[in-house]
C-alpha positions in Angstrom: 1.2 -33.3 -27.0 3.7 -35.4 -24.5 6.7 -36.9 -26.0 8.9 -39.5 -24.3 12.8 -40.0 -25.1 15.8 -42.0 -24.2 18.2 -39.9 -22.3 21.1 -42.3 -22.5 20.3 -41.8 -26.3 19.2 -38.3 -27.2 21.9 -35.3 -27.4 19.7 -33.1 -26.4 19.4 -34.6 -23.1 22.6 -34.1 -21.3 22.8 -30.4 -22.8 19.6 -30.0 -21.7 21.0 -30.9 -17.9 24.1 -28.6 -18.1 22.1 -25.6 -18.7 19.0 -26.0 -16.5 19.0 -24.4 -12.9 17.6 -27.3 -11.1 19.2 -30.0 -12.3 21.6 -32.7 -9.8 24.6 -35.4 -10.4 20.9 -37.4 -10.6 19.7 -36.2 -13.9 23.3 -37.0 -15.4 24.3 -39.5 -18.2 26.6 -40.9 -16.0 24.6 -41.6 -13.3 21.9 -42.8 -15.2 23.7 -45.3 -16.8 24.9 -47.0 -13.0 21.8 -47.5 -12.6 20.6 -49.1 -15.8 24.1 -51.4 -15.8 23.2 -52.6 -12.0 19.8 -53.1 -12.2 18.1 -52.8 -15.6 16.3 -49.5 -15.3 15.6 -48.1 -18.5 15.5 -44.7 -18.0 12.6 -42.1 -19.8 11.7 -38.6 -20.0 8.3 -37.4 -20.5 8.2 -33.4 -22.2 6.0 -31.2 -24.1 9.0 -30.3 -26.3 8.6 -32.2 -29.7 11.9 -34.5 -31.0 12.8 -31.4 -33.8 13.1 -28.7 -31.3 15.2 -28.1 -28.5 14.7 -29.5 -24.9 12.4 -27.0 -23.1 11.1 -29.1 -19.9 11.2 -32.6 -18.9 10.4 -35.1 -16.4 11.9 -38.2 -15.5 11.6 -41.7 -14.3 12.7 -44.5 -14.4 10.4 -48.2 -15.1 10.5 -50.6 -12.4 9.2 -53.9 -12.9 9.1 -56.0 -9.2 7.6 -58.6 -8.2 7.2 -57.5 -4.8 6.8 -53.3 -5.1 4.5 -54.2 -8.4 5.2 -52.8 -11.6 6.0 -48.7 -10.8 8.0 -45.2 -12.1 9.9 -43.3 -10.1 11.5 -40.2 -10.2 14.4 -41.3 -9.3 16.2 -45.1 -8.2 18.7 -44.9 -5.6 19.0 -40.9 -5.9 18.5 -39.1 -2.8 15.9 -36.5 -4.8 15.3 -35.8 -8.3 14.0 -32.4 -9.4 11.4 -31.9 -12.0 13.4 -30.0 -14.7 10.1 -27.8 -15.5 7.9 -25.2 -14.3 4.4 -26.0 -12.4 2.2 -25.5 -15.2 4.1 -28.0 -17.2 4.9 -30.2 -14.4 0.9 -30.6 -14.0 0.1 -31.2 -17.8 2.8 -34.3 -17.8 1.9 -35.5 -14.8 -2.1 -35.6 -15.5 -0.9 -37.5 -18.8 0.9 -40.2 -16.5 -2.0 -40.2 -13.9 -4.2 -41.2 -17.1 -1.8 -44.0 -18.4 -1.4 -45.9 -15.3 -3.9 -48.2 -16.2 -3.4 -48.4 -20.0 0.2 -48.8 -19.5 -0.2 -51.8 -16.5 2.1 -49.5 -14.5 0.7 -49.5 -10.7 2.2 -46.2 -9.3 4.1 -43.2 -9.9 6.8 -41.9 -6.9 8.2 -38.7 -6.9 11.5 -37.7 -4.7 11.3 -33.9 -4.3 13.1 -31.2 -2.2 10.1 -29.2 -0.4 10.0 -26.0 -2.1 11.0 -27.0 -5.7 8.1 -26.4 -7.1 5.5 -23.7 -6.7 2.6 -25.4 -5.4 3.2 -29.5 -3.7 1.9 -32.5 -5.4 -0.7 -33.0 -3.1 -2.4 -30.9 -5.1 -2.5 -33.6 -8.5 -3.6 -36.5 -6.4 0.0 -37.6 -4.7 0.2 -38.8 -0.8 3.1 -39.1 1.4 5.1 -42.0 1.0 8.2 -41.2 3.3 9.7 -38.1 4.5 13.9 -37.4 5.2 16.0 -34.4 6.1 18.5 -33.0 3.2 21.8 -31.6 5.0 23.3 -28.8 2.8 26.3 -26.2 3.1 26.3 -23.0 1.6 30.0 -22.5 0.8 29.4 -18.7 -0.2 27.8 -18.0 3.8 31.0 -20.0 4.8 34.1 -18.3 6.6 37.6 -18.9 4.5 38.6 -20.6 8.0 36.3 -23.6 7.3 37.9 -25.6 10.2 36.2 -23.9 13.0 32.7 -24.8 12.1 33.1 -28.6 11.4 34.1 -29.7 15.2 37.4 -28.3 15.7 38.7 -30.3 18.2 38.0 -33.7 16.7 39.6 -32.9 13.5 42.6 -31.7 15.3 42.5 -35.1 17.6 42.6 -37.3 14.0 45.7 -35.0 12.6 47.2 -35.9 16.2 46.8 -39.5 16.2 48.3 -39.9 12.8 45.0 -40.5 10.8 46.0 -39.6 6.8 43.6 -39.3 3.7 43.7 -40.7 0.2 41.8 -39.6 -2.6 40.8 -41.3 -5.8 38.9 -44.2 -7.5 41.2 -46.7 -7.5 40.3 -50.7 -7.0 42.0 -50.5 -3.8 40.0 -47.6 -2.6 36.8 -49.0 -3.7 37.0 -52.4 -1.6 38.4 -50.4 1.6 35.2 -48.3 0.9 33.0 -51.8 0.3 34.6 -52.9 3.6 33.8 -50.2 5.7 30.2 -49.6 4.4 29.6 -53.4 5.1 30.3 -52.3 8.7 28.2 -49.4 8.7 25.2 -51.4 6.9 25.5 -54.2 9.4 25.2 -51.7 12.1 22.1 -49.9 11.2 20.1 -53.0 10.1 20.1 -52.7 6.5 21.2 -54.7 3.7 24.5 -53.4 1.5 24.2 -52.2 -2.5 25.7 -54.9 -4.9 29.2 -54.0 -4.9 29.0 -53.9 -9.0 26.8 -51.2 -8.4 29.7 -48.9 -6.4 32.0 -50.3 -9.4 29.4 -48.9 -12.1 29.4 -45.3 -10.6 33.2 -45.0 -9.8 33.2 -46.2 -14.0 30.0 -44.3 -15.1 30.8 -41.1 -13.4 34.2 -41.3 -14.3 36.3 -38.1 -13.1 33.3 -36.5 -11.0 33.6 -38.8 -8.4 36.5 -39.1 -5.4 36.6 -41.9 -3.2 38.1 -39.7 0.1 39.2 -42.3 2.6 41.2 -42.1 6.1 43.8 -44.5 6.9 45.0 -45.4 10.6 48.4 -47.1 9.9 47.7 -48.2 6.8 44.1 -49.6 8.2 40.8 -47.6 6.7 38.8 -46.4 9.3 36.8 -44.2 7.1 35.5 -43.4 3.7 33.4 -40.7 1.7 32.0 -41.0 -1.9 32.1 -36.8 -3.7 30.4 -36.5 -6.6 30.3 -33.1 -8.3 28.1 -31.8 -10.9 28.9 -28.1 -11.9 29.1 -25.9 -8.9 27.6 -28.6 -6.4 29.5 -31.8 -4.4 27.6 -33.7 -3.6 28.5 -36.5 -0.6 26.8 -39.5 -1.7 28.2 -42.1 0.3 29.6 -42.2 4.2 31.2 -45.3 6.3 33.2 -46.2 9.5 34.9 -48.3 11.8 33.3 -47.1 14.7 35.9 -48.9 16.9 37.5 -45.9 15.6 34.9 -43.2 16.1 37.1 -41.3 18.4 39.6 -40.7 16.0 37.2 -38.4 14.2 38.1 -39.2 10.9 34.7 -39.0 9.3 34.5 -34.7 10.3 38.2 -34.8 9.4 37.3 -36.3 6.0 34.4 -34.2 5.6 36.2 -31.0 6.3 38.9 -31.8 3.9 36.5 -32.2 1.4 34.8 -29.1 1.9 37.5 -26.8 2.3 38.9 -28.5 -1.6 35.2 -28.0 -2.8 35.5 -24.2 -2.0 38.9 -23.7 -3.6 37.3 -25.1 -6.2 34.6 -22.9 -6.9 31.8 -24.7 -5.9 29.0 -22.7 -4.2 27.2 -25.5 -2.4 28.2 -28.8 0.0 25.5 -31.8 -0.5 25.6 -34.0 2.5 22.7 -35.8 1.4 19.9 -37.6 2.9 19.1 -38.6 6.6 16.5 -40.0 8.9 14.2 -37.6 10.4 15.6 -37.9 14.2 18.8 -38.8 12.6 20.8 -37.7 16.4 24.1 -38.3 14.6 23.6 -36.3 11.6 21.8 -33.5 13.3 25.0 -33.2 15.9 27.3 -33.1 13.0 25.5 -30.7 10.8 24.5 -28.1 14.1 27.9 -27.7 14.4 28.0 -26.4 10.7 25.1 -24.2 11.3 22.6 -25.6 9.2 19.4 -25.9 9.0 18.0 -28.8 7.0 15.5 -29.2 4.2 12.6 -31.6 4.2 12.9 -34.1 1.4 9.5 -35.8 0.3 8.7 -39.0 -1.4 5.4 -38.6 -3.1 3.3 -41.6 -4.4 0.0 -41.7 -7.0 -1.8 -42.9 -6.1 -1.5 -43.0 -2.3 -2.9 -41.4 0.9 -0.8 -40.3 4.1 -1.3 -43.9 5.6 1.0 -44.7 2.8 3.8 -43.2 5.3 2.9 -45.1 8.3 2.7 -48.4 6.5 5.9 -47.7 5.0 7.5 -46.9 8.0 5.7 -49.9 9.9 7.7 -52.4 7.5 10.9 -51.1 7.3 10.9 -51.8 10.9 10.2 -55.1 10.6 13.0 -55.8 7.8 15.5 -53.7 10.0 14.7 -56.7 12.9 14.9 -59.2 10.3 18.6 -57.6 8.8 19.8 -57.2 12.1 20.0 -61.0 13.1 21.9 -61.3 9.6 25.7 -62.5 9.3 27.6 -60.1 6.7 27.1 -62.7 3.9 23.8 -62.4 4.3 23.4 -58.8 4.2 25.2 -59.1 0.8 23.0 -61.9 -0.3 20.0 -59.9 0.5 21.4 -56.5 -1.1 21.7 -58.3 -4.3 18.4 -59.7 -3.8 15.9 -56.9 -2.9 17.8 -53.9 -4.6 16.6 -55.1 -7.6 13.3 -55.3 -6.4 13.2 -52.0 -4.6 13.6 -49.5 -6.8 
């Protein structure tokens, strides 16, 4: 028997999240409710556990109705992956039951965000094709030396110190337009389109204490800014911006350093730098010079075949062509526009 609940609305949920090894900041209350209050995902778990008895397993999604992706569930909106909080044999059992409901329930696919590895056997084997593929970036603090400095580029963190470049840390209003600003830039320059900026107010709110908004100020002027989130022993870095007429400041290593040498004296085992683009030359300079070796991330779609990938691929080309000949107002206009729709 499969049973759905409301994890914004059952107890159980949330414990359920604390205790289990492979949950994320993704599976969290707080997080889930950002989403829902920016774009109207109502969030669901599928699980074989029955509403009297304690949380054993659980899967979830959340419903996407769009115009232009079609009606859809995935596992999870705007979160860089989102593990299946079961084992194989159970993951297969809820799955198969949401491979049969597709059509009963009008929904037209089912999207999966998964770390390679999570589970013991991939979803290809259940019927899923490759939708899109990224690189996960992610620090062991326990390999790490106490002297953290010397493995995030030395010399340009010493170079930002030099030239006067400061950090402030919180979630103030302030903070969260300088952040807006700066990401804005950052958009712009790779061709994409910018989040609503209710959406960064409904994390900062949602997420409450868990999140820092680390930024670095040149005379008063920021010329960059991290979003940490941390869920039990993880931080996670969501979000990353810049001036890059200020790149050679180094702030963003500076900032980034800074923010893993707190999460270690912390006691947090583990440093999420989150997703990247395979070939991503930037992130794999940064993240070489930390030693690391990254971890394929894989969005999974039912159904779907590998050309799923190169189609995909094919139009977010186009649309990066189309965002790049965009004012700023624009790219805010079409961020509040398609985000909805993207899912």
């Amino acid at each position: 028997m499969i049973y759905k609940l409301d994890p914004l609305g059952d107890p159980r949920w949330p414990a359920f999240v604390d205790r289990h090894p492979n949950a994320s900041v993704f599976h969290t209350s707080g997080w889930l409710e950002a989403v829902r209050r920016t774009y109207g995902y109502k969030p669901v778990v599928f699980t074989t556990s029955s509403p009297t008895h304690e949380l054993r397993n659980g899967l979830l999604f959340c419903r996407v109705r769009s115009w232009l992706t079609g009606r859809h569930m995935v596992s999870l909106p705007f979160s860089d992956y989102c593990e299946p909080l079961c084992d194989w044999s159970e993951f297969e059992v809820l799955v198969r039951y949401l491979q049969s409901a597709l059509d009963h329930q009008d929904w037209k696919y089912l999207e999966l965000r998964l770390r390679d590895g999570c589970l013991s056997s991939q979803p290809e084997k259940v019927g899923f094709g490759v939708k899109d593929r990224r690189l996960l970036h992610r620090v062991s603090l326990t390999s790490l030396p106490d002297d953290l400095l010397a493995t995030w580029q030395q010399d340009l963190i010493q170079c930002a110190e030099r030239a006067g470049v400061v950090e402030r840390v919180g979630n103030s209003e302030r903070q969260l337009r300088d952040f807006y600003s700066l990401c804005l830039s950052s958009q712009k320059r790779q061709k994409l389109p910018i989040q609503p900026y209710k959406w960064f107010q409904n994390v900062a709110q949602c997420l409450g204490e868990c999140l820092a908004i680390r930024t670095a100020y040149k005379d008063d002027l920021p010329v960059a800014s991290i979003w940490t989130l941390r869920f039990r022993n993880t931080v996670y870095c969501k979000y990353g911006c810049s001036n890059a007429t200020f790149k050679p400041l180094g702030a963003m290593p500076f900032l980034l350093s800074r923010a893993t040498c707190e999460a270690k004296s912390s006691g947090a085992t583990a440093f999420d730098l989150g997703r990247a683009e395979v070939g991503n030359d930037e992130a794999a300079t940064f993240n070489n010079g930390c030693r690391l070796v990254p971890q394929t991330l894989t969005y999974w779609k039912f159904p779907g075949t590998l050309s799923d990938s190169v189609r995909f691929e094919r139009r977010v080309k186009i649309l990066k062509g189309l965002f790049s000949l965009m004012p700023s107002r624009l790219l805010i206009a079409a961020g509040k526009f398609l985000y909805p729709l993207i899912g």
